[in-house]
Every structure is written in structure tokens, then in C-alpha cells.
mmCIF file as gemmi writes it, N, C-alpha and C atoms, coordinates in Angstrom:
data_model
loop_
_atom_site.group_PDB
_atom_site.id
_atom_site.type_symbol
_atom_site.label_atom_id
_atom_site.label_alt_id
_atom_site.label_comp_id
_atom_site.label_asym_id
_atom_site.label_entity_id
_atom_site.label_seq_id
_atom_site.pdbx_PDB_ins_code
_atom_site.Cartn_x
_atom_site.Cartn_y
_atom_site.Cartn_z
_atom_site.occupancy
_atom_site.B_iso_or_equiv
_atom_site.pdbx_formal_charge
_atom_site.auth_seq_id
_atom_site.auth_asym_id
_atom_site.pdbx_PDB_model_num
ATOM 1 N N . UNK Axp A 1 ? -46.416 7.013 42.062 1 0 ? 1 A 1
ATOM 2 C CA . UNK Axp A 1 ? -46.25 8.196 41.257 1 0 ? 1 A 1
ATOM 3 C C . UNK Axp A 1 ? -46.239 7.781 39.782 1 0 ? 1 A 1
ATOM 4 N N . UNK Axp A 2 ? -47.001 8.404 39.099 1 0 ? 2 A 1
ATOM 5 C CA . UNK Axp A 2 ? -46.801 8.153 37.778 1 0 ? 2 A 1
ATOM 6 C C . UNK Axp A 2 ? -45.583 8.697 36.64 1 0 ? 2 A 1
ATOM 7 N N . UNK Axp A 3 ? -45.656 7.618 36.105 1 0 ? 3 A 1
ATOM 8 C CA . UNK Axp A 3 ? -44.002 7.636 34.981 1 0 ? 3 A 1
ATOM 9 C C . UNK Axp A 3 ? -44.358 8.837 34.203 1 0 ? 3 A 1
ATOM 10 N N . UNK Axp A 4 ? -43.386 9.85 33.346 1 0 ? 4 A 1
ATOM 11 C CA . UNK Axp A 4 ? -43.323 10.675 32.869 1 0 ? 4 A 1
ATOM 12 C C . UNK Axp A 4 ? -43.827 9.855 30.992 1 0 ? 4 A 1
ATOM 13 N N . UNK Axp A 5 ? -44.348 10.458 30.507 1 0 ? 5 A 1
ATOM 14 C CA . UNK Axp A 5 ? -45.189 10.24 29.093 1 0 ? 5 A 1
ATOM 15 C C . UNK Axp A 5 ? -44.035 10.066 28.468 1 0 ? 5 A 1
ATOM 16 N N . UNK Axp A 6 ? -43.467 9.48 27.601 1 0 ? 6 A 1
ATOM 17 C CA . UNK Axp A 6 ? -43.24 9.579 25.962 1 0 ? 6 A 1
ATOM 18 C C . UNK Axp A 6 ? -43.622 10.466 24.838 1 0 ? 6 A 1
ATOM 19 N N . UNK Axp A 7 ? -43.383 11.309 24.096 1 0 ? 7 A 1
ATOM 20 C CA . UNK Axp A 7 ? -43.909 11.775 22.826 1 0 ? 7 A 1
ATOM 21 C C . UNK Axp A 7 ? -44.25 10.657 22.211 1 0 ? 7 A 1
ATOM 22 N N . UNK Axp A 8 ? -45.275 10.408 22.265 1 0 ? 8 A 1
ATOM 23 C CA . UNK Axp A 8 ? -46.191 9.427 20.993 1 0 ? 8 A 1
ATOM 24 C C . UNK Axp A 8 ? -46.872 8.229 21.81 1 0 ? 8 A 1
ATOM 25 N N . UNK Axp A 9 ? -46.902 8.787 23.247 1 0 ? 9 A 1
ATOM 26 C CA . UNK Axp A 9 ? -47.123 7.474 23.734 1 0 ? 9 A 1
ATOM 27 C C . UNK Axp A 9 ? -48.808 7.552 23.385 1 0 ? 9 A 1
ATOM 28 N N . UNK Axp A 10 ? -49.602 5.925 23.291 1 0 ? 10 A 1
ATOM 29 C CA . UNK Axp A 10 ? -50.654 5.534 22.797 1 0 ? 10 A 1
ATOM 30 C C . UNK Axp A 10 ? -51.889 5.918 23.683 1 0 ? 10 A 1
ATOM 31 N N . UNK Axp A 11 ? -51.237 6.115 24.819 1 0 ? 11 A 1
ATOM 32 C CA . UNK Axp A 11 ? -52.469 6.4 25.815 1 0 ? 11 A 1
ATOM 33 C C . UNK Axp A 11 ? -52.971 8.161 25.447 1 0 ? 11 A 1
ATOM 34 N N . UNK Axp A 12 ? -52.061 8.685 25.04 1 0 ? 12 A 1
ATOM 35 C CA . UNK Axp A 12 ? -52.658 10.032 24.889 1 0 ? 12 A 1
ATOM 36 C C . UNK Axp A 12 ? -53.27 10.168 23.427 1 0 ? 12 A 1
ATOM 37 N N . UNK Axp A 13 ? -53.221 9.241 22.956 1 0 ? 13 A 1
ATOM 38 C CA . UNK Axp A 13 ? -54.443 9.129 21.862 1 0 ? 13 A 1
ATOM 39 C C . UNK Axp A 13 ? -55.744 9.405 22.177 1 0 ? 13 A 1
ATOM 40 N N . UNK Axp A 14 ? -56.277 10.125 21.59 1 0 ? 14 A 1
ATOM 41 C CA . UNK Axp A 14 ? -57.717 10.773 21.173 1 0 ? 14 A 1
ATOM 42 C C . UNK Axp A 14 ? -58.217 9.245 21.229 1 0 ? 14 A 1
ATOM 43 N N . UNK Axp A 15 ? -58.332 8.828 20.449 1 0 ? 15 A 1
ATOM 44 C CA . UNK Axp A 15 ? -59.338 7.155 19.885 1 0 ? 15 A 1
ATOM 45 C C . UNK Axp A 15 ? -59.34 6.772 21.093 1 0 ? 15 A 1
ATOM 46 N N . UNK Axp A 16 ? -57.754 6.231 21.827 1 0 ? 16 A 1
ATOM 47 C CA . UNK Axp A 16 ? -57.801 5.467 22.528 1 0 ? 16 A 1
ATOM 48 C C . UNK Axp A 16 ? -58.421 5.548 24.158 1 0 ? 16 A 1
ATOM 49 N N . UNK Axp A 17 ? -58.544 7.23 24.028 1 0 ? 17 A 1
ATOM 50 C CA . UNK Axp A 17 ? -59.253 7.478 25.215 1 0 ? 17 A 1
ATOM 51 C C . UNK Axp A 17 ? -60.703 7.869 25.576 1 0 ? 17 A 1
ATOM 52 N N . UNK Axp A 18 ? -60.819 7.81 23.937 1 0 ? 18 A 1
ATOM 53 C CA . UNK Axp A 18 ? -62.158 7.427 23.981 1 0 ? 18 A 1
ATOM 54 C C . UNK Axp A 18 ? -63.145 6.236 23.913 1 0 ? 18 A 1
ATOM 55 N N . UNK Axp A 19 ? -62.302 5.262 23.697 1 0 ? 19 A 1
ATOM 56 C CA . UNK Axp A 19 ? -62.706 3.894 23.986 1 0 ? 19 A 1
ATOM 57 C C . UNK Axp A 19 ? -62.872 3.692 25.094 1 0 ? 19 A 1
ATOM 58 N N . UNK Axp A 20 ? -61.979 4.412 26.172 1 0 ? 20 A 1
ATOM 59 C CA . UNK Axp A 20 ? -61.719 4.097 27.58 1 0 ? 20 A 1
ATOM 60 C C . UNK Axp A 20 ? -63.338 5.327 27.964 1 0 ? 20 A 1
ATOM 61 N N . UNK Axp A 21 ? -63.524 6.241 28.044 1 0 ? 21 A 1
ATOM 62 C CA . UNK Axp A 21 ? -64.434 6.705 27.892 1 0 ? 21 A 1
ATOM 63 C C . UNK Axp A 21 ? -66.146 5.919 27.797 1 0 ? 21 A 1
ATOM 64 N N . UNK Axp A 22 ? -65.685 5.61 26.723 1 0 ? 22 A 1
ATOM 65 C CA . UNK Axp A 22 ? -67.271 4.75 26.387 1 0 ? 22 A 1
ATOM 66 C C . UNK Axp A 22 ? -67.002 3.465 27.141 1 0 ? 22 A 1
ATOM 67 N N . UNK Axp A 23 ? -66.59 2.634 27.96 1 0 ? 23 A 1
ATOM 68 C CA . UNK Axp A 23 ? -66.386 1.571 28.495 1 0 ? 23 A 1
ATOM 69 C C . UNK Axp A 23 ? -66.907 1.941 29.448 1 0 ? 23 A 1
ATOM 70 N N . UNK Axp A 24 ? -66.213 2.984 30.339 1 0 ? 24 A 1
ATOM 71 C CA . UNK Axp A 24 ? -66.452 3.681 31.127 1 0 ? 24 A 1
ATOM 72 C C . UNK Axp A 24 ? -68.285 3.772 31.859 1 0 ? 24 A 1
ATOM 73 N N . UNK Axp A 25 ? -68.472 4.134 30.266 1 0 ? 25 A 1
ATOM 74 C CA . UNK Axp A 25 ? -69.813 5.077 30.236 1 0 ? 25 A 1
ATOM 75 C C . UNK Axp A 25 ? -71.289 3.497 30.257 1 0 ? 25 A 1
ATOM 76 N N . UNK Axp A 26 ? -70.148 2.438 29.643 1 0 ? 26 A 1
ATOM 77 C CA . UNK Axp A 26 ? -71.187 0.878 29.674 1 0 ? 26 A 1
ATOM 78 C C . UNK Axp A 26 ? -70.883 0.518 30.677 1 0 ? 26 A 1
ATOM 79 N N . UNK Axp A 27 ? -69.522 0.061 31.72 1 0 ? 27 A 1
ATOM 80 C CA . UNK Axp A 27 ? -69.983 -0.018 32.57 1 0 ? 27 A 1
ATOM 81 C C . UNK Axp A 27 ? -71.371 0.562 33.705 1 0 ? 27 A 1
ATOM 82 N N . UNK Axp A 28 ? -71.239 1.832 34.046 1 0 ? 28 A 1
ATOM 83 C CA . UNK Axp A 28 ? -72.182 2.047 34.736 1 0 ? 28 A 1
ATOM 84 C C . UNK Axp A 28 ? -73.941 2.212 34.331 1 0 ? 28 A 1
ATOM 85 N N . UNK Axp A 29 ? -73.804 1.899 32.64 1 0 ? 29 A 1
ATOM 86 C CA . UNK Axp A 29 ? -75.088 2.233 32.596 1 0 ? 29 A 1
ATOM 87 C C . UNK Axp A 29 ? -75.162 0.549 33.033 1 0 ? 29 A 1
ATOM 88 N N . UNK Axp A 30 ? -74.668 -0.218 32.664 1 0 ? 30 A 1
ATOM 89 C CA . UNK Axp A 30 ? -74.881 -1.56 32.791 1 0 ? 30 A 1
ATOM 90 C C . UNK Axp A 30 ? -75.206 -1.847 34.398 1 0 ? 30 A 1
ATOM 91 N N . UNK Axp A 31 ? -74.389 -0.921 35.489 1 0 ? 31 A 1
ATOM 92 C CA . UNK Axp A 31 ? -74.483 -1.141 36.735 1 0 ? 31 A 1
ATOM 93 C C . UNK Axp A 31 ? -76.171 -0.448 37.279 1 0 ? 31 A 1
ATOM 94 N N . UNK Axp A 32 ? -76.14 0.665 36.591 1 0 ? 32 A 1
ATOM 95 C CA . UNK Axp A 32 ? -77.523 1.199 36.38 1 0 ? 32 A 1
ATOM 96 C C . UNK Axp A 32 ? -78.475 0.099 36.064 1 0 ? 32 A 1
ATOM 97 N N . UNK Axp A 33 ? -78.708 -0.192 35.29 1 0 ? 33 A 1
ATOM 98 C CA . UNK Axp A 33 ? -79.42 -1.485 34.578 1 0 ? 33 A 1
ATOM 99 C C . UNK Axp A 33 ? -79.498 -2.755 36.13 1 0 ? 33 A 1
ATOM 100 N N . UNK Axp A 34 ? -78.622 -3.123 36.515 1 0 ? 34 A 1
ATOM 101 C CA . UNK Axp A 34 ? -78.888 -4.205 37.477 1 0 ? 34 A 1
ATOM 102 C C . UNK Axp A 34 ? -79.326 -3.953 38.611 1 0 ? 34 A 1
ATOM 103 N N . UNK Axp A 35 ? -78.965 -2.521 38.769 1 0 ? 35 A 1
ATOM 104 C CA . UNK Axp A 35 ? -79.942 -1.774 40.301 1 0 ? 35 A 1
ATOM 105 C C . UNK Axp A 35 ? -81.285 -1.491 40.233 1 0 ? 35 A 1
ATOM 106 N N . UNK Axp A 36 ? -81.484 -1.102 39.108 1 0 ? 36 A 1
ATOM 107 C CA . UNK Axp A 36 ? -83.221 -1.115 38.909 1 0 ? 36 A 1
ATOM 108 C C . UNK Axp A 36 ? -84.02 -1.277 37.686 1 0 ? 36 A 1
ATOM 109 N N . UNK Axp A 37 ? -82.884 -2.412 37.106 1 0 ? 37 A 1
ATOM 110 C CA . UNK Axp A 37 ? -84.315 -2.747 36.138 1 0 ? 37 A 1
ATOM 111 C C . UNK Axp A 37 ? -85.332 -3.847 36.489 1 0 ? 37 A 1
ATOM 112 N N . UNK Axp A 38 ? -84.986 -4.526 37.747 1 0 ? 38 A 1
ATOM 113 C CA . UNK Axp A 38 ? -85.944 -5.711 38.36 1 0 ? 38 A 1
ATOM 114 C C . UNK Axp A 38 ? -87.181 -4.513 39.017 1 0 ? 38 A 1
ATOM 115 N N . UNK Axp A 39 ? -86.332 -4.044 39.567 1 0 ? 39 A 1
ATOM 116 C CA . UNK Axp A 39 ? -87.103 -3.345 40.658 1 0 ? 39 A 1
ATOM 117 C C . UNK Axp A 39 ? -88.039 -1.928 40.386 1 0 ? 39 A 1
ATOM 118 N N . UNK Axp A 40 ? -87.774 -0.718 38.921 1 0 ? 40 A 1
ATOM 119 C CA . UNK Axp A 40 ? -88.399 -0.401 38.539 1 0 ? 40 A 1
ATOM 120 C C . UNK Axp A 40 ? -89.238 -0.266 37.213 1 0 ? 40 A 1
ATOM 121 N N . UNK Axp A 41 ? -88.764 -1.607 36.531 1 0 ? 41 A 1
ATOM 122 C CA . UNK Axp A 41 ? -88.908 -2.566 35.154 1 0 ? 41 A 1
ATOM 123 C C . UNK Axp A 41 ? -89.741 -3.633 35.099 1 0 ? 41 A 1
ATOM 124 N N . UNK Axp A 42 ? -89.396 -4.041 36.597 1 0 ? 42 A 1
ATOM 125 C CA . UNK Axp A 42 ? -89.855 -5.459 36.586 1 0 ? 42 A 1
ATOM 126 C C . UNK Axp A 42 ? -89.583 -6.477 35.667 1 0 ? 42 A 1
ATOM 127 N N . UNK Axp A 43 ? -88.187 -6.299 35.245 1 0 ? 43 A 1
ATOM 128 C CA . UNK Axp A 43 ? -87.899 -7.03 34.362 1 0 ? 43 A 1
ATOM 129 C C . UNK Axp A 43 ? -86.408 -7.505 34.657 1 0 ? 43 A 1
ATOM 130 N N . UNK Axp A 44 ? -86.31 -8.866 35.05 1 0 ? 44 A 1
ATOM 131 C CA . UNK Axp A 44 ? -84.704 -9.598 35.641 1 0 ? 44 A 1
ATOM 132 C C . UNK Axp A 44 ? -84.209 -9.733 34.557 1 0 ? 44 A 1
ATOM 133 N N . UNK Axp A 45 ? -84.892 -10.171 33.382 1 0 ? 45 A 1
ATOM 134 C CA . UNK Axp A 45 ? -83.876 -10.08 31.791 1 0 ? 45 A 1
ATOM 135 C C . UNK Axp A 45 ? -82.992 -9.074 32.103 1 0 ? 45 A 1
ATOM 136 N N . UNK Axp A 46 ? -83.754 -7.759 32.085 1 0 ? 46 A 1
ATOM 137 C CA . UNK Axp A 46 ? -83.102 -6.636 32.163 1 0 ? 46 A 1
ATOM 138 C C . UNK Axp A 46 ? -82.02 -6.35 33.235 1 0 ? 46 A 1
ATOM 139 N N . UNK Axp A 47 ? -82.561 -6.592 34.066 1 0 ? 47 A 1
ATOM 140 C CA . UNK Axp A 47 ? -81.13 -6.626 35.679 1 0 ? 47 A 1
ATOM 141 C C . UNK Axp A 47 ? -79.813 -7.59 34.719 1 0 ? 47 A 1
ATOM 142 N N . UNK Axp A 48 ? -80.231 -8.629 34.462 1 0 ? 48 A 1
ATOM 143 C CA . UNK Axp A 48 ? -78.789 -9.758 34.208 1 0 ? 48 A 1
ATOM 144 C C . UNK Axp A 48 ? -78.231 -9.166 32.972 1 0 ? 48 A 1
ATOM 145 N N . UNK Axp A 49 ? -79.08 -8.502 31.589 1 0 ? 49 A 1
ATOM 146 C CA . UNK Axp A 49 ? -78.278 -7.858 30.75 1 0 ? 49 A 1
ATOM 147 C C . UNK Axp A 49 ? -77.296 -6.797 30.973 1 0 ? 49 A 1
ATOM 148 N N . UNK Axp A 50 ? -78.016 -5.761 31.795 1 0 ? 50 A 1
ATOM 149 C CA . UNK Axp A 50 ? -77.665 -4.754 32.53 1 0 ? 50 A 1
ATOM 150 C C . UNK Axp A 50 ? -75.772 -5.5 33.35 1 0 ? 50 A 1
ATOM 151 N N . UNK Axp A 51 ? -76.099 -6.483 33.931 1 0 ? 51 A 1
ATOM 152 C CA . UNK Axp A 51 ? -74.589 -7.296 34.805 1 0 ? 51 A 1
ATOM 153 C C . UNK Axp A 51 ? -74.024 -7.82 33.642 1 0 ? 51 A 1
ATOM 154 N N . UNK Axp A 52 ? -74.63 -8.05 32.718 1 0 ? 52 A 1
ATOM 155 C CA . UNK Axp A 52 ? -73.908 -9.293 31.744 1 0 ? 52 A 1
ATOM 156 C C . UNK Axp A 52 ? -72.811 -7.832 30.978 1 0 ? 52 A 1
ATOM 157 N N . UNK Axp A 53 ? -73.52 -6.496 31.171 1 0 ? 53 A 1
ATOM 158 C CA . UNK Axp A 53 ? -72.53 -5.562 29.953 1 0 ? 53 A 1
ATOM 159 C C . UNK Axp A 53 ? -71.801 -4.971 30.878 1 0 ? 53 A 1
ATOM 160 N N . UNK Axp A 54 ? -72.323 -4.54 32.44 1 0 ? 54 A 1
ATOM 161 C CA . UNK Axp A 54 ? -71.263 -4.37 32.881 1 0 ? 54 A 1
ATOM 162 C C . UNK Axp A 54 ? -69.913 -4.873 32.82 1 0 ? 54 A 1
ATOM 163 N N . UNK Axp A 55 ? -70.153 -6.006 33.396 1 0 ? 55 A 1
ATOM 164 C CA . UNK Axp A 55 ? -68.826 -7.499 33.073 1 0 ? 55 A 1
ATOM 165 C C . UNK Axp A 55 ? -68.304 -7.384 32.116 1 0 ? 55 A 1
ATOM 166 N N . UNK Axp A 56 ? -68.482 -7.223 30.779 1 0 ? 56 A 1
ATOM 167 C CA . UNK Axp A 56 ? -68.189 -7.405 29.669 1 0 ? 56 A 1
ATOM 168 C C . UNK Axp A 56 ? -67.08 -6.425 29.408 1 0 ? 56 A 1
ATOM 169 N N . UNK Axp A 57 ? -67.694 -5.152 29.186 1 0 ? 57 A 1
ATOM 170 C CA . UNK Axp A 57 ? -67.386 -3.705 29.454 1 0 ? 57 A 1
ATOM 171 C C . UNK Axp A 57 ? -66.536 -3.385 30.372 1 0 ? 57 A 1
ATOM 172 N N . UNK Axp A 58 ? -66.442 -3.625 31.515 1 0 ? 58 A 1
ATOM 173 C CA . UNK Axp A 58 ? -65.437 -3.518 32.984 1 0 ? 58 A 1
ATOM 174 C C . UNK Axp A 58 ? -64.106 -4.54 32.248 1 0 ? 58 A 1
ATOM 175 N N . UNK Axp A 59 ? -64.326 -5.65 31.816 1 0 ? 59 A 1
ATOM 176 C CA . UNK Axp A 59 ? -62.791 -6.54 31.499 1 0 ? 59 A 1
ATOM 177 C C . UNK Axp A 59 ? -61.991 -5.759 30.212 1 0 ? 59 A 1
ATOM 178 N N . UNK Axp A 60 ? -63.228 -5.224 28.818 1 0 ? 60 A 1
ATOM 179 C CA . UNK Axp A 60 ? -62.838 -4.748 27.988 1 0 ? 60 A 1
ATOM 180 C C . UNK Axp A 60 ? -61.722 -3.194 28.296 1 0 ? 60 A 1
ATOM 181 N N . UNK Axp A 61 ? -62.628 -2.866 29.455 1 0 ? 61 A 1
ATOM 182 C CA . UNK Axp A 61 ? -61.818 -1.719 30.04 1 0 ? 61 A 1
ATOM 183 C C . UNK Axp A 61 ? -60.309 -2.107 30.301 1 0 ? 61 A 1
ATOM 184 N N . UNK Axp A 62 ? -60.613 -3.189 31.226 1 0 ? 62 A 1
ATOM 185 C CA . UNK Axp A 62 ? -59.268 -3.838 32.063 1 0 ? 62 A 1
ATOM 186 C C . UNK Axp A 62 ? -58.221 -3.939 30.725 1 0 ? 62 A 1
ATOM 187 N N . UNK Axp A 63 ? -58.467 -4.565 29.379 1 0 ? 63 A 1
ATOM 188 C CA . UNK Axp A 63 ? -57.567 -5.374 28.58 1 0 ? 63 A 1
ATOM 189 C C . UNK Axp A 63 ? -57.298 -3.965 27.796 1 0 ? 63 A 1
ATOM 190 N N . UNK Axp A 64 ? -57.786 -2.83 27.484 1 0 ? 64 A 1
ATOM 191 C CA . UNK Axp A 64 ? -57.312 -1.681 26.784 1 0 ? 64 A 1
ATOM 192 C C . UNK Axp A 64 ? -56.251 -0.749 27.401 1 0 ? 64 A 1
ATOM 193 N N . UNK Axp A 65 ? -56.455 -0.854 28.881 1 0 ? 65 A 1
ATOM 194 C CA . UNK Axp A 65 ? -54.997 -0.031 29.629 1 0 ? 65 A 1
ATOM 195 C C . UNK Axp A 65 ? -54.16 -1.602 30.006 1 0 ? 65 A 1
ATOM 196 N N . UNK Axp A 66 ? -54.082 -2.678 29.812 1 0 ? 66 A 1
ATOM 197 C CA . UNK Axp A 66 ? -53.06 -3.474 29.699 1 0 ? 66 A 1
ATOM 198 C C . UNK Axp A 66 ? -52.358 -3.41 28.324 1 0 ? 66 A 1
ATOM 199 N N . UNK Axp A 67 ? -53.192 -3.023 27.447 1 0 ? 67 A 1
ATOM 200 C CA . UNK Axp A 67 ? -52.819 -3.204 26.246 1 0 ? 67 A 1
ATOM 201 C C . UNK Axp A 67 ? -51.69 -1.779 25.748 1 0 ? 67 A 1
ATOM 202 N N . UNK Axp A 68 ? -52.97 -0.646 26.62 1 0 ? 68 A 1
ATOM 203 C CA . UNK Axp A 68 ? -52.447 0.761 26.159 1 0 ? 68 A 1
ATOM 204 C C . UNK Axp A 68 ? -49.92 1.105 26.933 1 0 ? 68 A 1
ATOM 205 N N . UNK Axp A 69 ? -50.508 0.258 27.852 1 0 ? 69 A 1
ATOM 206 C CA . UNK Axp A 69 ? -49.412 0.088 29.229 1 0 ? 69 A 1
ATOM 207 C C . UNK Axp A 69 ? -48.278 -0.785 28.345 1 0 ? 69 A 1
ATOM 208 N N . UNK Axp A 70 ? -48.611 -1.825 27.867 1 0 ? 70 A 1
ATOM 209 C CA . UNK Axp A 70 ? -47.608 -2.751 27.141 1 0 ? 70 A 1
ATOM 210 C C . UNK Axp A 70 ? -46.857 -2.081 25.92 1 0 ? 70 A 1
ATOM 211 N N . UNK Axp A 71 ? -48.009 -1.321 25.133 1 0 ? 71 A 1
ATOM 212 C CA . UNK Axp A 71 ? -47.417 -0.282 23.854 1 0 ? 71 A 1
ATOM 213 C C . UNK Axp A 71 ? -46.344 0.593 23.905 1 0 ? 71 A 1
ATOM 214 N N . UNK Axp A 72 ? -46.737 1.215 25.427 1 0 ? 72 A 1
ATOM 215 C CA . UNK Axp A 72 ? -46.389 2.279 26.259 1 0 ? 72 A 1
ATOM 216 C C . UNK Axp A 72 ? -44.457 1.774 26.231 1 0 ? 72 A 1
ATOM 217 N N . UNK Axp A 73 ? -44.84 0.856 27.13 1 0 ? 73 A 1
ATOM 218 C CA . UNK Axp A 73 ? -43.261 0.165 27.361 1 0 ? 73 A 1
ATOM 219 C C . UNK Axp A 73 ? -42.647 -0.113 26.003 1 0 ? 73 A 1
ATOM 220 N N . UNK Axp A 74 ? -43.341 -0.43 25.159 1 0 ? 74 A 1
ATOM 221 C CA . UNK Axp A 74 ? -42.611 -1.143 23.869 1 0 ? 74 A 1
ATOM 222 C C . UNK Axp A 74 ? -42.071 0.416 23.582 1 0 ? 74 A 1
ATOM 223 N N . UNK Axp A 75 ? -42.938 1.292 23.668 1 0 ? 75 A 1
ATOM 224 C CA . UNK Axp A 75 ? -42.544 2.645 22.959 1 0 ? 75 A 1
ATOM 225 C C . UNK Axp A 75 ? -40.951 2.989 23.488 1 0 ? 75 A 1
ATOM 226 N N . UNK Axp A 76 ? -41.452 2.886 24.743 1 0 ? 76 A 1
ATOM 227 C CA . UNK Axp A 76 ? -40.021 3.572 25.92 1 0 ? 76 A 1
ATOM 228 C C . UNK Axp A 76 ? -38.992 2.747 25.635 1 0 ? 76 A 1
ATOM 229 N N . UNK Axp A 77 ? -38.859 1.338 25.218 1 0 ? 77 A 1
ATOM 230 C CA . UNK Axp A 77 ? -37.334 0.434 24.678 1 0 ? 77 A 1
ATOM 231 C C . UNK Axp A 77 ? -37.314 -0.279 26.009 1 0 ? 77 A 1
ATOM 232 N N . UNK Axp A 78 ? -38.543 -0.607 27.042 1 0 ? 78 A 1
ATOM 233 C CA . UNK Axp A 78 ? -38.142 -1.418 28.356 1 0 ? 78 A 1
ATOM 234 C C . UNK Axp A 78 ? -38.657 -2.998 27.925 1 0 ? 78 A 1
């Protein structure tokens, strides 16, 4: 079950959920990209760039709600 918000907590930031948003939005084009850019591109550059931003993008995701989560707590006094 999820914890009850804070007034001011960071995750309900506009910016910050839109970062999460556009991460979001690179992961899958990136996952897009490795499903068929060999195959209707013909181009494996393109497949491994396509994995290389997923990856990238998917951890950047991961480290912004660790980050957003840690603020969170600092906010609450835990």
C-alpha cells in the first residue's frame, strides 16, 4: 500500500514527473528500435543503439525514483 504524500513532497513535481515521463517514453522507443531496426532497417547499428538507450534510459529511470524516494524521506524527518 502506498504511504500517504507530504505537502511538498518532490515526486509530485511537475519537472520531476516529467523526466519520469520522457524516460519512460526512451525507454520504449529504444525497445522499439531493437525489435525492428535489424529487421525492418536492416540496420544492427540501429537495433544496438536502439538497446544501448533503452539501458541507459531504463537505469536513468531507476536512479530518479531512488532519488525522488530518498528526498521524499528526507522531507518526512525518517
Amino acid at each position: 500500500m502506498a504511504e500517504p504524500r507530504s505537502p511538498g513532497d518532490p515526486r509530485d513535481e511537475p519537472v520531476y514527473r516529467a523526466i519520469l515521463v520522457v524516460l519512460v517514453a526512451s525507454v520504449l522507443t529504444g525497445a522499439v528500435l531493437t525489435l525492428i531496426g535489424e529487421a525492418f532497417f536492416g540496420s544492427r547499428t540501429l537495433a544496438r543503439a536502439g538497446l544501448g538507450l533503452a539501458l541507459v534510459c531504463g537505469f536513468l529511470y531507476w536512479v530518479f525514483r531512488l532519488l525522488g524516494r530518498r528526498a521524499a524521506r528526507r522531507r518526512q524527518g525518517r
